[in-house]
N, C-alpha and C positions, 0 to 999 in steps of 0.2 A: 468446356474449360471452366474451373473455377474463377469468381472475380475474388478479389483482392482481399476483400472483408472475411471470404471463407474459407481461402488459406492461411490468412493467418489465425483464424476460430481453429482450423484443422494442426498447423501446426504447435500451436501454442498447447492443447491437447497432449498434441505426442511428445513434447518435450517434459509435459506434468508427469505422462505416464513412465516415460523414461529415467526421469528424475526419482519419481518415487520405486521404480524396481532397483536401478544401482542403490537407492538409501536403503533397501531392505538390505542388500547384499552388505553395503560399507558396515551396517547393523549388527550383520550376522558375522563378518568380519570382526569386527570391534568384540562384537560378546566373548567371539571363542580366544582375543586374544587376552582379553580381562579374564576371564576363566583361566588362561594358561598362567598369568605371569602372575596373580592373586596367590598372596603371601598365607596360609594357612593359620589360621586365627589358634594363638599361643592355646595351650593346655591353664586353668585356672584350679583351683583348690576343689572346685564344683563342677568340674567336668567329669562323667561318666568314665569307668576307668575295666576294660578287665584283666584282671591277674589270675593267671594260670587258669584255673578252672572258675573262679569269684569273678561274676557279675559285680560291679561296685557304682554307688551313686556319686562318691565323693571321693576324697584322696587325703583327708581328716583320718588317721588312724588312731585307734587308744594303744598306745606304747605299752611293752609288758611293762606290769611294775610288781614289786616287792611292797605288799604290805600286810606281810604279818598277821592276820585276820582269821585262818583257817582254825575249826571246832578243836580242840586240844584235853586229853591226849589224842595222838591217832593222825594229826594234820590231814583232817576232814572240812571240804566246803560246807559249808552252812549256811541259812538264811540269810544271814547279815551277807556273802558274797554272792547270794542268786541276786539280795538288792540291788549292791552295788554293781555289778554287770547291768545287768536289766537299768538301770541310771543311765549306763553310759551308750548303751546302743540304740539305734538307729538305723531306720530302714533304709537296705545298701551300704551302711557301715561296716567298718574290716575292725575287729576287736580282735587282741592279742593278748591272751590271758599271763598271767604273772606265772613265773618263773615256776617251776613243776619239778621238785625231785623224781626221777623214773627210778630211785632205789633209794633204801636208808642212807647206802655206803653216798649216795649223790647229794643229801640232806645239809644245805647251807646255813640256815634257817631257824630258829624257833617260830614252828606256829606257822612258817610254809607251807603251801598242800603240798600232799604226793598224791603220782598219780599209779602207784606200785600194787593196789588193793584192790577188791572190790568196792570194800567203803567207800573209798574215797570217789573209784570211779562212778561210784551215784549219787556222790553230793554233785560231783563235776554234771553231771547228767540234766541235775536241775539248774544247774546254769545257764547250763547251755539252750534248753527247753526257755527259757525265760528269753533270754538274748534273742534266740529266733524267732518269739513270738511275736519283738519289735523289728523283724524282719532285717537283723543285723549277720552277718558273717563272722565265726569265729573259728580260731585255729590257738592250739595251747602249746605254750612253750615249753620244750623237756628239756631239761635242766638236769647238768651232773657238777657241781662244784669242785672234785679234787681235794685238792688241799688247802681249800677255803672252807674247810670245817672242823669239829670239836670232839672228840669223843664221844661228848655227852649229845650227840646228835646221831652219832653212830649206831648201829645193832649191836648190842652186847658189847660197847667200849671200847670198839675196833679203833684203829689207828687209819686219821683218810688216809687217802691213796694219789698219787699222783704222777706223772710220766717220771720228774727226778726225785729225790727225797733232797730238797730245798726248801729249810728253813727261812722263806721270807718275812718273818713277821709279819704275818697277817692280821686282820680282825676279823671278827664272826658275829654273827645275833644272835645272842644266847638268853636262854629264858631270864626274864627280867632284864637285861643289859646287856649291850655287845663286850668281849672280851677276849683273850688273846685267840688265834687259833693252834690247835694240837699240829704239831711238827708232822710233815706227812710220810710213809713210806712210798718206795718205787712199786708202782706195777711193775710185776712182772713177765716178761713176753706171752707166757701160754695164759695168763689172767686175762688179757684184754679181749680176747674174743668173749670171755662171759661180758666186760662192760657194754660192747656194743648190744648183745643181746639184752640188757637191760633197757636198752632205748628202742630194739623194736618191740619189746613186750609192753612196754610204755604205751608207745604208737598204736599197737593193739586195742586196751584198754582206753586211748583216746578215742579212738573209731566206733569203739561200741557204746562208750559216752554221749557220741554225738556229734562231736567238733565234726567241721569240715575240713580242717586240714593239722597241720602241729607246723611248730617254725623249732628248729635246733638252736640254744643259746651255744655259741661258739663266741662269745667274747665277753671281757669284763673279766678277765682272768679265771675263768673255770676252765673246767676239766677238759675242752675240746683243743678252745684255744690254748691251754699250757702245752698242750701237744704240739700245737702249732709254731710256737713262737722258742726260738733259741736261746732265749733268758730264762726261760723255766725247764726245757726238754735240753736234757745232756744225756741222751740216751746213746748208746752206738752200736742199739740194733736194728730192725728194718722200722721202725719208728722213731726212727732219730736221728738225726746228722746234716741229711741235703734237706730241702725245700718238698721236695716229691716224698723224702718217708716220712716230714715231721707232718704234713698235710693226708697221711697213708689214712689215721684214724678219724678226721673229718670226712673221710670219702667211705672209708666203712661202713661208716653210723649211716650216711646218708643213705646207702647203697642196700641198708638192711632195713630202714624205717620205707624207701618208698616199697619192698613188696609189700607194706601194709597199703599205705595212701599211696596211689599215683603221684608221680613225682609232680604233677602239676595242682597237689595240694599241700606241698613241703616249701618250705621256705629255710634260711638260714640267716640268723644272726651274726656280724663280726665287728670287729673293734678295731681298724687299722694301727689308729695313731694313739688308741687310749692307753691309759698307763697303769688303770685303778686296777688294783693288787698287786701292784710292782712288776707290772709285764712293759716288757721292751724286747726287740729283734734288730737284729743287727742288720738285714733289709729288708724291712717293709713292705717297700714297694715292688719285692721281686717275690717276696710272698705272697704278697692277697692279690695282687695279679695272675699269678699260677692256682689259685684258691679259687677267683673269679670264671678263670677260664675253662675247671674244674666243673665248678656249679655250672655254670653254660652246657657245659656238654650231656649234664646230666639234666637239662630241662625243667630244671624245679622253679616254682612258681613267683620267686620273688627275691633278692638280696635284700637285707635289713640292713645298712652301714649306721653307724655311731658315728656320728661326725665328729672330727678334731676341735676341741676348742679353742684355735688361735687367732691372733690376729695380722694383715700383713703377711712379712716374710719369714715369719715364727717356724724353727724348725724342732721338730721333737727329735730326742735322743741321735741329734747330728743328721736327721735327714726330714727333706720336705715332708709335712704333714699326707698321709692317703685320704683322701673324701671319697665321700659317694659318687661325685664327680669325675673323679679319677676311676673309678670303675665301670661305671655304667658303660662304657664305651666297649669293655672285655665281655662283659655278665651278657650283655646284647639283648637283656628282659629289664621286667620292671623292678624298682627300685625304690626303698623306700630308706630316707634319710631319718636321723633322728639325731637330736642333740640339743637341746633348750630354745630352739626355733617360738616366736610370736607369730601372730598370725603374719604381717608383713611381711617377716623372715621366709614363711613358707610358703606363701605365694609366690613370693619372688625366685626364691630355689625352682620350683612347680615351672612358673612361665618361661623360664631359661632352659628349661629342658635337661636341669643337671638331673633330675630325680621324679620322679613320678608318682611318688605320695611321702607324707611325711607323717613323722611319727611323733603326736603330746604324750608327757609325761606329767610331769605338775599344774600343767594348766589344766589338763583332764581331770585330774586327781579333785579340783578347787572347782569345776564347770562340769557338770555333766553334762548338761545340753552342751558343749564347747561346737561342735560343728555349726549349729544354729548361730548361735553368737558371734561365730567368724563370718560366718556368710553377711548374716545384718548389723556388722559393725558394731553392736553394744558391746559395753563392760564387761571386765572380765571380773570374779571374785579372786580375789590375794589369796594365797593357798597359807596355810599353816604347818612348815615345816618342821617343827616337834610333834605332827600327829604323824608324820609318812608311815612311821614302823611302831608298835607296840599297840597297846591301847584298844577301846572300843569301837562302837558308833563313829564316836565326839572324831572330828575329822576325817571321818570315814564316810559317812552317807547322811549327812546332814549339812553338806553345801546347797543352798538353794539354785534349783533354774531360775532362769530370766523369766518365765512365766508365775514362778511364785512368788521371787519379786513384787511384780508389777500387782500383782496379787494385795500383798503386804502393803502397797503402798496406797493403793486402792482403799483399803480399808478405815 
């Protein structure tokens, strides 16, 4: 028999070792339930992103933008726009080249590139070649304007083209100064199949340029979106009338550009609530919903939304504004916002989950390094809005980075 002293040496033992086996167990209980019920740590501006086929380090995009730079005659890339890409990229960066006529008849612009040539597709070449060497992703936007152009833009002084022939008093960029636009003609039904074929011939010639993928401008009132929207489209044939034909020729174009790129390096631009060129639709919201759900089925790599500029309860043209927000839930892919967003703005859109990358425009334009900048909180440079369109250099590639700054001050 044990005495007294060495049962309880014995059991005070068994109750350590019993003690510490259940605390491993309540342990491993505990972990799996904190694992289970751990809330997934939000998405930020710097979180790793991929879109369709695009690896991406960040969610900082360069917005297309219009600036009027390309070598002239001929709206050939040149030097001055290898610089300025090459500025703005960044390795794991998604760049999104400015607007690209795919034909004269699509030419909005004085001094826009096209991408309709050989020419032109070897200036685009060295852009591109530039851009990837800073290990950045780029895709170019094919651009058809409609009746957002001039004659004198046109081949041989054609008259644009558009789904109705509605005079909306437009304006244009025209060499030296913007000025009215030339009143447009109707396409006519057996014409549009060449339009679309000018956008996969486009696509083509992107692909042999280099890009990784092309995004379709479908909004801001061009040529896609006038089809789309029933204030410019009074057609009443199978492109005109319901939701399903005025949406016919966005689904065309997409349908002919992805046999070039897999649809999962196409993206598309659209405009809900925008209004610039005097576009409005009598519902919005049951169009770019059937648009969204559209692009979903056909798996293309990204939705570009224009966000509304309102504030509150603001409703444009008698109904609630469409955001990115309002879509993403249809598109069921990634999503990239755009619309005069600061860095705050876009993180905050980012961590809520309405959108999945955002799009700079002006701040880009004033910050090349801009992703850097956002991330470590420094200054931004004030952009200079009489340099966006015409001009040289001056405004164009002579913003300094936050490294040459510090440089400058240094000195």
């Amino acid at each position: 028999m044990q005495n007294h002293e060495d049962f309880i040496k014995d059991l005070t033992g068994y109750l350590k070792k019993s003690a510490e086996a259940d605390s491993g167990k309540s342990a491993e209980r505990l972990r799996k339930l904190v694992g289970q019920e751990k809330e997934p740590t939000p998405p930020s501006l710097f979180t790793p992103i991929r879109v369709g086929a695009f690896n991406l380090a960040h969610r900082v995009v360069l917005a297309p933008l219009t600036r009027m730079r390309s070598e002239m005659p001929g709206n050939v890339p040149g030097p001055a726009m290898v610089k300025y890409y090459e500025q703005r990229a960044t390795r794991g960066g998604l760049l999104i080249a400015e607007a690209t006529f795919v034909s004269r008849q699509g030419n909005g612009g004085f001094g826009s590139p096209g991408i309709e040539n050989d020419e032109q597709a070897a200036g685009w070449r060295q852009v591109v070649k530039a851009v990837h060497a800073k290990g950045a992703t780029m895709v170019l936007q094919l651009w058809h304007v409609g009746r957002v152009s001039h004659t004198s833009l046109q081949r041989n002084g054609e008259i644009p083209v558009a789904p109705s022939a509605i005079d909306a008093g437009l304006g244009v960029l025209l060499e030296g100064k913007p000025g009215p636009a030339t009143p447009p003609r109707a396409l006519e039904t057996d014409e549009i199949a060449g339009v679309v074929e000018q956008y996969r011939a486009a696509a083509r010639r992107a692909k042999d340029a280099g890009f990784d993928g092309i995004e379709l401008h479908a909004a801001n009132g061009y040529l896609i979106d006038q089809f789309l929207q029933d204030g410019s489209n009074k057609r009443t044939d199978r492109y005109g009338g319901s939701i399903e034909n005025r949406a016919r020729f966005l689904f065309e174009v997409v349908d002919a550009v992805t046999k070039v790129f897999p649809s999962d390096r196409v993206g598309v631009r659209i405009g809900p609530s925008n209004t610039f060129n005097e576009m409005h639709d009598s519902d919005p919201e049951a169009l770019f919903s059937y648009v969204a759900a559209g692009l979903r089925d056909r798996k293309i790599a990204y939705l570009h939304v224009i966000e509304p500029r309102v504030k509150g309860n603001s409703v444009v043209n008698d109904h609630p504004p469409v955001a990115a927000a309002n879509l993403k839930p249809i598109f069921g892919g990634p999503v990239i916002a755009a619309g005069g967003f600061d860095g705050k703005g876009a993180e905050g859109i980012v961590r809520e989950g309405k959108v999945d990358m955002v799009g700079f425009g002006r701040h880009f334009i004033a910050n090349p390094d801009l992703p850097r900048r956002l991330k470590e909180g420094l200054s931004l440079n004030p952009y200079r809005r009489e340099t966006f369109y015409y001009g040289g250099d001056t405004g164009y590639l002579d913003y300094p980075t936050s490294d040459e700054l510090e440089t400058t001050a240094a000195a």
